[in-house]
C-alpha positions as CSV (number, residue, x, y, z in Angstrom):
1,X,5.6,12.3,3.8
2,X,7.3,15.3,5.0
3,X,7.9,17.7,1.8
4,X,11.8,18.2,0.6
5,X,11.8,22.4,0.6
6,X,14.4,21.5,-2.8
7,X,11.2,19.4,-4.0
8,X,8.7,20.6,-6.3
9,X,5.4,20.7,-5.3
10,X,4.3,17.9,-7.1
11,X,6.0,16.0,-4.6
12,X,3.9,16.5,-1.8
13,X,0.7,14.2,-0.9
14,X,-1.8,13.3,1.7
15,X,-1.3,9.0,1.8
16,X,0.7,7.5,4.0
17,X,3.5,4.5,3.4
18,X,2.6,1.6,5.3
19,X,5.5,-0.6,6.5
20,X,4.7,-2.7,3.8
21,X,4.8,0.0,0.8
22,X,8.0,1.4,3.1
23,X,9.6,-2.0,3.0
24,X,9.2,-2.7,-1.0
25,X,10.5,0.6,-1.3
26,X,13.4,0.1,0.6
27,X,14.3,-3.7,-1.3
28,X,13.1,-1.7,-4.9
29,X,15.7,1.0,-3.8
30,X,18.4,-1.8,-3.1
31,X,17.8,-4.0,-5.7
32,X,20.8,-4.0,-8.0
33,X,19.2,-3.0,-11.4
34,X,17.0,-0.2,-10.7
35,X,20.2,0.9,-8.2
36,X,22.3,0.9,-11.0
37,X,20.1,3.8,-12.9
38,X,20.7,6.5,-10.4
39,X,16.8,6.7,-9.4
40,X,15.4,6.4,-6.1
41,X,12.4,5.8,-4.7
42,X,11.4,8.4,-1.8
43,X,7.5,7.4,-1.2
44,X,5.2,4.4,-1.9
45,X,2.0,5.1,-0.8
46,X,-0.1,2.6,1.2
47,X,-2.0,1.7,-1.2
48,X,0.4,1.7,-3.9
49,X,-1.3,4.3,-6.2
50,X,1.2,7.0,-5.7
51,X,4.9,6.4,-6.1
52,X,7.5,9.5,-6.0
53,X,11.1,9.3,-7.8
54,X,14.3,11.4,-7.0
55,X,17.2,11.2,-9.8
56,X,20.6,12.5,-9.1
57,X,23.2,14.0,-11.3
58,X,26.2,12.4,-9.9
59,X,28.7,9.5,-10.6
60,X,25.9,6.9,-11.5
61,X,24.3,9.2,-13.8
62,X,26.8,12.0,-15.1
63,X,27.5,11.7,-18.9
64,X,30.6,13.6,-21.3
65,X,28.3,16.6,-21.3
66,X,27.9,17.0,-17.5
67,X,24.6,16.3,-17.4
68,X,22.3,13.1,-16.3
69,X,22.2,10.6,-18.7
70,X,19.5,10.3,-20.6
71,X,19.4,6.4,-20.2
72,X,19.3,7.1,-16.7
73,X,16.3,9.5,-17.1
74,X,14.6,6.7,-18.7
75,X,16.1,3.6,-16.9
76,X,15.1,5.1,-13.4
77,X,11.4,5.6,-14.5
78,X,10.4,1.8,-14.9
79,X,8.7,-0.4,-14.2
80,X,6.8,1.8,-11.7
81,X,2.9,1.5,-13.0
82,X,3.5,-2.1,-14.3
83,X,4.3,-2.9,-10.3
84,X,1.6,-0.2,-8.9
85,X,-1.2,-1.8,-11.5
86,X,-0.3,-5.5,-10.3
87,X,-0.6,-4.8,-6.8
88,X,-4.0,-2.5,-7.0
89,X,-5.9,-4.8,-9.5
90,X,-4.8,-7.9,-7.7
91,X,-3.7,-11.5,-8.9
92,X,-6.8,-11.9,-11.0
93,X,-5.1,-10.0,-13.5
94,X,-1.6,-9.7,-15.2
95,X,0.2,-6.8,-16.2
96,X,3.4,-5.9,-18.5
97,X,4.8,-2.8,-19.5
98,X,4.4,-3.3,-23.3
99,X,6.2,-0.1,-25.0
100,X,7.9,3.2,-23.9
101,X,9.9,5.8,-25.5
102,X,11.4,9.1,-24.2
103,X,11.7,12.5,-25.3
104,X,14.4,15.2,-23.8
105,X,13.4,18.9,-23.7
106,X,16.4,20.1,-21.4
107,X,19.3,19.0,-20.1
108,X,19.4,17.9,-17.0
109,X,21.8,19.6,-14.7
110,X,20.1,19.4,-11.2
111,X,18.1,16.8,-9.6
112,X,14.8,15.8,-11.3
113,X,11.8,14.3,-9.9
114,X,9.0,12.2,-11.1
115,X,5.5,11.2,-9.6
116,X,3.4,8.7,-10.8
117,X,-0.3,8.0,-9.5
118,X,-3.2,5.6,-10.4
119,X,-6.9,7.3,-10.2
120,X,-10.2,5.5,-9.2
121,X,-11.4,6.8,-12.8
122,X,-8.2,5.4,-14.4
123,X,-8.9,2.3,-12.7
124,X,-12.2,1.7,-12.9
125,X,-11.8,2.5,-17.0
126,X,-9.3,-0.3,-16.8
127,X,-11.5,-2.6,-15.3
128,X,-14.4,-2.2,-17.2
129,X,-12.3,-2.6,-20.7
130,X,-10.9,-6.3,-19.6
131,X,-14.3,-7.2,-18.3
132,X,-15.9,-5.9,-21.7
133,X,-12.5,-7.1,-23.9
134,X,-10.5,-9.2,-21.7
135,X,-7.5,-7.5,-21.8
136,X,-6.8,-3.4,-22.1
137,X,-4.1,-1.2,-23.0
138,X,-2.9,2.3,-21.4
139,X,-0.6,5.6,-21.9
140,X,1.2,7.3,-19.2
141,X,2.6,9.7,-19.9
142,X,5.2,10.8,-17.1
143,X,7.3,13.7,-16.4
144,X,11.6,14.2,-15.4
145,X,11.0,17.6,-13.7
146,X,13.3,20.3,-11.4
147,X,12.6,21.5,-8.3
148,X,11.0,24.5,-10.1
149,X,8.6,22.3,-11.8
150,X,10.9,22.8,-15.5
151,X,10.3,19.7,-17.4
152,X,12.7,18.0,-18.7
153,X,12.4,14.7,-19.9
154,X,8.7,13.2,-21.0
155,X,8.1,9.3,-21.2
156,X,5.5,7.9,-22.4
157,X,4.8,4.2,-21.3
158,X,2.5,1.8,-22.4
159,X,0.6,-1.2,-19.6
160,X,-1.0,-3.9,-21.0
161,X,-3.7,-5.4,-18.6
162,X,-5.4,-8.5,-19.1
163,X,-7.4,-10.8,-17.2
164,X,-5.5,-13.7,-16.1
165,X,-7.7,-16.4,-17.8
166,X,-8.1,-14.3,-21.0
167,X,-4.6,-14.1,-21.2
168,X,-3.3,-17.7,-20.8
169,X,-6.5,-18.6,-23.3
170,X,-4.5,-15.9,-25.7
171,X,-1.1,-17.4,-25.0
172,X,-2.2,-21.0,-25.7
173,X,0.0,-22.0,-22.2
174,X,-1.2,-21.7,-18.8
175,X,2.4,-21.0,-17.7
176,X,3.0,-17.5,-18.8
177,X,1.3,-15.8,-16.4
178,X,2.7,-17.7,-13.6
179,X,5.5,-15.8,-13.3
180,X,3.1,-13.1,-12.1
181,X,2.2,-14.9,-8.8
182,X,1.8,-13.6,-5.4
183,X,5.6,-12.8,-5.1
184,X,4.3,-8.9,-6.3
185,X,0.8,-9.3,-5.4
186,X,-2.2,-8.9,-3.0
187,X,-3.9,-12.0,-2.3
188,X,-7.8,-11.4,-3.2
189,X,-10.6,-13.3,-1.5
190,X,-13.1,-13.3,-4.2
């Protein structure tokens, strides 16, 4: 990805998109509900642990006070790690985003940003829980930021992982997970 001089530095990376991570982008960018919150996605990487978000203040997103809505600011951030933990962990497992909540510290007058990435520690730490517990829960905790790197919104958003057979065990149904098939996955081979 070629940095945006008006990005913050946050927003630069060494991954590459694939034409895969660049097409989902594209559809996730088109599709009409995460359209309607004024976000858009300007870099998937390859292999989907690093996603990067633009948000606009402009007709979508401008509120009475003349600055971006705050249901925008938190609209625009989901249901990124849900979608990056499916694809990375692979259809052995399921994923849901569980909770979230949102806290403002500035207005926001000028395009924010927002970058989201999944660590081999984070993962591996995830792994190990559902193999120990059969399911696990995490907190990311994400940042609305300037160009100058001033925060201005915080979210925090909760991911419940689970292995696939724990989970339909849990849920007494084998049909709950099924909606979680290989439409947003990897296939695995083990």
């Amino acid at each position: 990805m070629i940095p945006n001089p008006q990005s913050p530095i946050l927003m630069t990376t060494t991954r590459k998109e694939s034409f895969k991570s660049w097409w989902f982008r594209t559809l996730m960018n088109w599709y009409p509900m995460y359209f309607g919150t004024g976000g858009k996605v300007l870099f998937w990487s390859s292999d989907w642990r690093e996603v990067h978000l633009r948000l606009r203040r402009n007709a979508w997103t401008y509120n009475f006070v003349g600055t971006i809505f705050g249901g925008s600011m938190f609209s625009a951030s989901d249901p990124f790690y849900m979608l990056m933990l499916m694809q990375v962990l692979g259809g052995k497992f399921v994923v849901w985003d569980k909770s979230a909540s949102i806290r403002f510290r500035r207005p926001g007058r000028s395009t924010l940003y927002m970058r989201y990435e999944l660590t081999d520690e984070l993962l591996e730490s995830v792994r190990q829980e559902v193999a120990q517990n059969g399911q696990a829960e995490r907190t990311f905790t994400l940042q609305w930021v300037d160009a100058a790197g001033i925060v201005h919104a915080e979210i925090e958003r909760l991911c419940y992982v689970a292995d696939k057979a724990h989970y339909e065990q849990k849920k007494g149904s084998g049909t709950a997970s099924k909606t979680q098939s290989s439409r947003f996955q990897r296939k695995t081979n083990d």
